[in-house]
N, C-alpha and C positions, 0 to 999 in steps of 0.2 A: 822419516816424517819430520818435518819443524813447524815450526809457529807460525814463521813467519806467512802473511799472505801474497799471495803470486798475482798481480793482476793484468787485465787486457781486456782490449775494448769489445774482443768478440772472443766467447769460452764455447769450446764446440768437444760435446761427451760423444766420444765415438769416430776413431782415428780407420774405419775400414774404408772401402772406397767412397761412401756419401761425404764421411767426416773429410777426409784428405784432398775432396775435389771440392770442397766447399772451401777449406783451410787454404788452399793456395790459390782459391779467384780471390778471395779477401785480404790474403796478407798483401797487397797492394795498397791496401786502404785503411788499412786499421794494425792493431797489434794483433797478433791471434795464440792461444795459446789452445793445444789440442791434446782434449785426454783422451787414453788409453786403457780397458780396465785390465787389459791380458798385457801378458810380458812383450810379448811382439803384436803392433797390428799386421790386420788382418788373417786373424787367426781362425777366427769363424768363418761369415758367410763369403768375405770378400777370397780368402787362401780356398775355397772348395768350387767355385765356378767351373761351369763347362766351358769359358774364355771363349765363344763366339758372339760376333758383332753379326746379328740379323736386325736389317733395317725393319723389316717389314712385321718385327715380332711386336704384340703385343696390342693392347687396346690404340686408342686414336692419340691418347695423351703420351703413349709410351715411344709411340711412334713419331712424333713431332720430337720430341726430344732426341731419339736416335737422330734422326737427319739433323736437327741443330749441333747437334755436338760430331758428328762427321767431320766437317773439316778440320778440329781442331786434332781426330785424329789419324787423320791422314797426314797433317804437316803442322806436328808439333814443334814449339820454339823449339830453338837450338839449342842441346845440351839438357833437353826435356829426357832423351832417352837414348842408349848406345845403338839401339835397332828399331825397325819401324813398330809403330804401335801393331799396326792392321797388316797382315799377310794375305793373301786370294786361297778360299775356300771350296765357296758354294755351296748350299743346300738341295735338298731334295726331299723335298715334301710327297711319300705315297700311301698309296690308294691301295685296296683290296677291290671289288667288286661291286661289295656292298658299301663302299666308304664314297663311290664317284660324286656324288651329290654333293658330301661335305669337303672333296675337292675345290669341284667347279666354284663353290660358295665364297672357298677358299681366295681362288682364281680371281673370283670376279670383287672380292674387296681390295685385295692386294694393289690390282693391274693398273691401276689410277697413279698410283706414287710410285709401285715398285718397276722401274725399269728391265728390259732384258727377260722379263719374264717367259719361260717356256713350257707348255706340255709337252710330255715325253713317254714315249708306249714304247713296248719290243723292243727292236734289236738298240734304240737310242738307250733305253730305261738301262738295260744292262752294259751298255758301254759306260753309262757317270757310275753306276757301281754293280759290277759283276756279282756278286755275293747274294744278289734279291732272289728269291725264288720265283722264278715267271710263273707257275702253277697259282702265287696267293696274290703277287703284288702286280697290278694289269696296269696301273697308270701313276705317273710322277710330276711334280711340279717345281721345275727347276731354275733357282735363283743363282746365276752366275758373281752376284755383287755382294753375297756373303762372307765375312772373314771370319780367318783366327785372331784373338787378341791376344797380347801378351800381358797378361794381367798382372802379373810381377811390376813389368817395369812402367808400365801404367800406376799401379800404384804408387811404387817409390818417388816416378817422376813426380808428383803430386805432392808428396813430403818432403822431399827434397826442394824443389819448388818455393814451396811454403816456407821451409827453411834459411832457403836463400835469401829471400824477402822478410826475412824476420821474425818468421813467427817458428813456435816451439812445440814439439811434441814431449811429453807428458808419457811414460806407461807407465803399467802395476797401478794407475789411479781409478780404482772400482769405485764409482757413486755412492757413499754414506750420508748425505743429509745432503739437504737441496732448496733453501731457504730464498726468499726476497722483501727487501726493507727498503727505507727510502734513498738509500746508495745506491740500487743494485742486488745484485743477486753472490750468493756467497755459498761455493759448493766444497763438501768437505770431502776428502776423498784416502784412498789408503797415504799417494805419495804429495799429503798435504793438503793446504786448503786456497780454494783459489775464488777471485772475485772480478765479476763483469759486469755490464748494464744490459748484454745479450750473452744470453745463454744459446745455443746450438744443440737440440736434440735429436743427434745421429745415433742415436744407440742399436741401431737395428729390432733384433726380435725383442730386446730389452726396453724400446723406444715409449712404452706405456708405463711401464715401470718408472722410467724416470720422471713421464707425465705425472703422474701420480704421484710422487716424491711433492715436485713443484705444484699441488692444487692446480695441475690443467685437466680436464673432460678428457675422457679415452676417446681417441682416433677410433678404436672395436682392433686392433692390431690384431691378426693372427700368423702367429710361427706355421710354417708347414715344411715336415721334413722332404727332401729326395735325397737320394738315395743314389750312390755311382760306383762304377766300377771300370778298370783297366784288367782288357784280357788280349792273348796274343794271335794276330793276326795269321789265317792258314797260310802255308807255305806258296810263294809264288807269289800273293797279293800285296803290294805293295800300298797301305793308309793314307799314306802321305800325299796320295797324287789322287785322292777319291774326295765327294764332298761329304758332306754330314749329312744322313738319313734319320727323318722323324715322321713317325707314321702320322697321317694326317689329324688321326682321335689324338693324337698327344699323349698317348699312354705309355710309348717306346720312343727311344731314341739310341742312334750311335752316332760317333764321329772321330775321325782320326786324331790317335795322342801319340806326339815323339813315339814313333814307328809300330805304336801298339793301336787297340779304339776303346775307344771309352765309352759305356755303355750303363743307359739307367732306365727305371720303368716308368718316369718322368711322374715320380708319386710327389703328393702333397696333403700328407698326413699331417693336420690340426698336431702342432705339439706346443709346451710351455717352453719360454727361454732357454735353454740348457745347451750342454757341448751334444750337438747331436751326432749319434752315432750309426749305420746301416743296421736294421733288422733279418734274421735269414730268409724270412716270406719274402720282402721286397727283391732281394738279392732273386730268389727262386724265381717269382714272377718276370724280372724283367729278361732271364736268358729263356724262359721259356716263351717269352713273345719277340726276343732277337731270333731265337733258332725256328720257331715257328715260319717268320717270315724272311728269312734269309738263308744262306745254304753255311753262314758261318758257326763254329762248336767255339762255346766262351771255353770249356775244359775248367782251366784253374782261375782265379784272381790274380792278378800281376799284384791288384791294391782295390782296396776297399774304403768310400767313406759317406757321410751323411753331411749337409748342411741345412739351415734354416732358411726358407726364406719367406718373408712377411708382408702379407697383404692386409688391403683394409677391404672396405666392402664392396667396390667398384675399380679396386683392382689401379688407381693411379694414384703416382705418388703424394705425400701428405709433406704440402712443403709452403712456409708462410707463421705469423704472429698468433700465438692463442690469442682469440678475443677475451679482452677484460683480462688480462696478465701480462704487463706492461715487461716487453723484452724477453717473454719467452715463446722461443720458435720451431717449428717441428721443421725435421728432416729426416722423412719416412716413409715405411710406406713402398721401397720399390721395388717388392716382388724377387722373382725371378730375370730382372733388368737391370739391377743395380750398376752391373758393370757397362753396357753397352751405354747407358743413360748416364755414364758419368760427367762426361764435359759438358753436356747440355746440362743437366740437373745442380753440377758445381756451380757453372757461372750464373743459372739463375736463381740458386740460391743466395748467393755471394750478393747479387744485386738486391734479392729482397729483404734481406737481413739488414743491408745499407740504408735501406729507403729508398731506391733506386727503384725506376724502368725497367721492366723484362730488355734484356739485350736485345738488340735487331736481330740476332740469329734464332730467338726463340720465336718473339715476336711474329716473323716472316713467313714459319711454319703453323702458323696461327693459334697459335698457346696463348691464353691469357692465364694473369695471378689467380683468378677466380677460379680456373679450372682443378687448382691445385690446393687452394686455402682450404684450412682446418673446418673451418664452419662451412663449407659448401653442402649443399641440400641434399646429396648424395651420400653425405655422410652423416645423415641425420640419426639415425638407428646404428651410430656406432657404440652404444652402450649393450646394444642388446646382441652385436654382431661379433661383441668380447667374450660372450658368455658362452 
């Protein structure tokens, strides 16, 4: 700890993928200086992601930002990363019998933006992954433009980045007071105290809490744990060469991990802030709706774990200036997307924090500020949507 005060033009709490892809579209423009409240980031929600890039996942706003921030990861600057961000996957979206309706439903929102898209029955369904049981699972919807991501070196690239241009990472600094006066804003923290004219609220599940600290209105944040697991593949099948399977209800999922799959009951259990960890019901449920629907035995755990991830109440991200709190800014709010959504959500955060234009890349995909600001009318009932 010291006295002294650390300052910069833009303090952004919360160094996981939101904080890190915001910290390096800004250090360009300004000084940045990025806290950390855990010893290493991305300790929480951004170190526990299932690491795929589905363009086509998520509401209308989620999905404009996956395509804006695409090309930047496809062809990142040079020296952003020692291997590609996005590797070739594929998805496979199926069906039971009784599920074909909320296929087609599927199908038919998707097929506008999502390229290459295909139905897939019999002898096809079981050639993208042998393992389904033809007895439960009768039809499939298959995205050939889905990847793996490397979420490591996507994040580093990001603080390194950041670094490069200037700006500073910060860890062990957990949020203790949170004050603003006519200088600025002045936040006190484990590893000292630090002073900006913009503050950056990246905190994730923690993001209302620090609301709160600062006298801003709750966003209605809620944490919701999943739940994952690595188990090993039956003899013969090779993971690695198959896509990732997620039943259409979104209750199940697997998908190939370094030579194992990885596997969860795609739960989102209301929780408080906290290190979340797997419960054994969630664990139970999700190998008995894997084995259910496919011919694959989980048997043991290779590895087990839980993260959080935080919605508000229409489910897009919470990013823009609290009204009437001059300099303080959310950056929240993104679900189950945080990582896909990171280059599009970094650079338009970076821009609105500046005073800046949505970039042409958000822009293009037809996002506007409004869709995302704290005050928008969809988030009107976020007091009651906290409780």
């Amino acid at each position: 700890m010291t006295d002294t005060i650390q300052c910069a033009d833009f303090l952004i709490i919360g160094a996981g993928m939101a904080g890190a892809s915001c910290a390096y579209f800004l250090a360009p423009h300004g000084s940045v200086i990025l806290l950390e409240r855990e010893e290493q980031p991305g300790y929480h929600t951004t170190g526990r992601s299932a690491a795929l890039y589905i363009e086509s996942y998520g509401n209308a706003a989620i999905r404009a930002l996956n395509r804006a921030g695409k090309p930047f990861f496809q062809n990142p600057p040079e020296g952003f990363a020692d291997g590609p961000i996005l590797t070739p996957r594929g998805s496979l979206t199926i069906a039971e019998a009784s599920q074909l309706d909320a296929l087609d439903a599927a199908h038919n929102e998707l097929a506008a933006t999502a390229k290459g898209l295909e139905i897939v029955e019999g002898a096809r369904l079981l050639e993208l992954f042998p393992a389904l049981d033809p007895e439960k699972i009768v039809r499939g919807l298959y995205d050939p433009n889905d990847m793996d991501m490397d979420v490591h070196a996507l994040h580093w690239g990001f603080i390194r980045g950041m670094r490069d241009r200037g700006g500073k990472l910060v860890t062990d600094a957990d949020v203790q007071g949170l004050t603003h006066g006519s200088d600025g804003w002045k936040v006190e923290t484990r590893a000292g105290t630090f002073a900006s004219p913009v503050v950056i609220n990246a905190a994730g599940a923690w993001a209302d809490e620090i609301g709160k600290l600062a006298g801003a209105k709750p966003i209605g944040l809620v944490p919701k744990r999943r739940t994952a697991f690595t188990f090993d593949p039956p003899e013969g099948l090779d993971p690695d060469k198959l896509p990732a399977v997620v039943n259409v209800n979104e209750d199940w999922y697997v998908k190939p991990e370094a030579g194992r799959f990885l596997g969860s009951p795609a739960d989102e259990t209301p929780s408080m802030p906290t290190d979340a960890q797997p419960e054994d019901l969630d664990l139970a449920i999700a190998v008995d709706r894997i084995e259910t629907a496919t011919t694959l035995k989980v048997g043991r755990f290779h590895s087990r774990w839980a993260g959080l991830r935080s919605f508000v109440s229409d489910k897009s991200p919470v990013v823009g200036f609290e009204p009437g709190l001059d300099g303080f800014f959310w950056l929240a709010g993104q679900g189950g997307y945080g990582i896909q959504t990171s280059a599009g959500l970094g650079m338009t955060s970076a821009a609105l924090a500046r005073g800046a234009a949505l970039p042409d890349e958000v822009v293009r995909e037809g996002l506007s500020a409004a869709d995302l600001a704290p005050d928008r009318p969809t988030l009107a009932a976020a007091e009651y949507f906290a409780g």
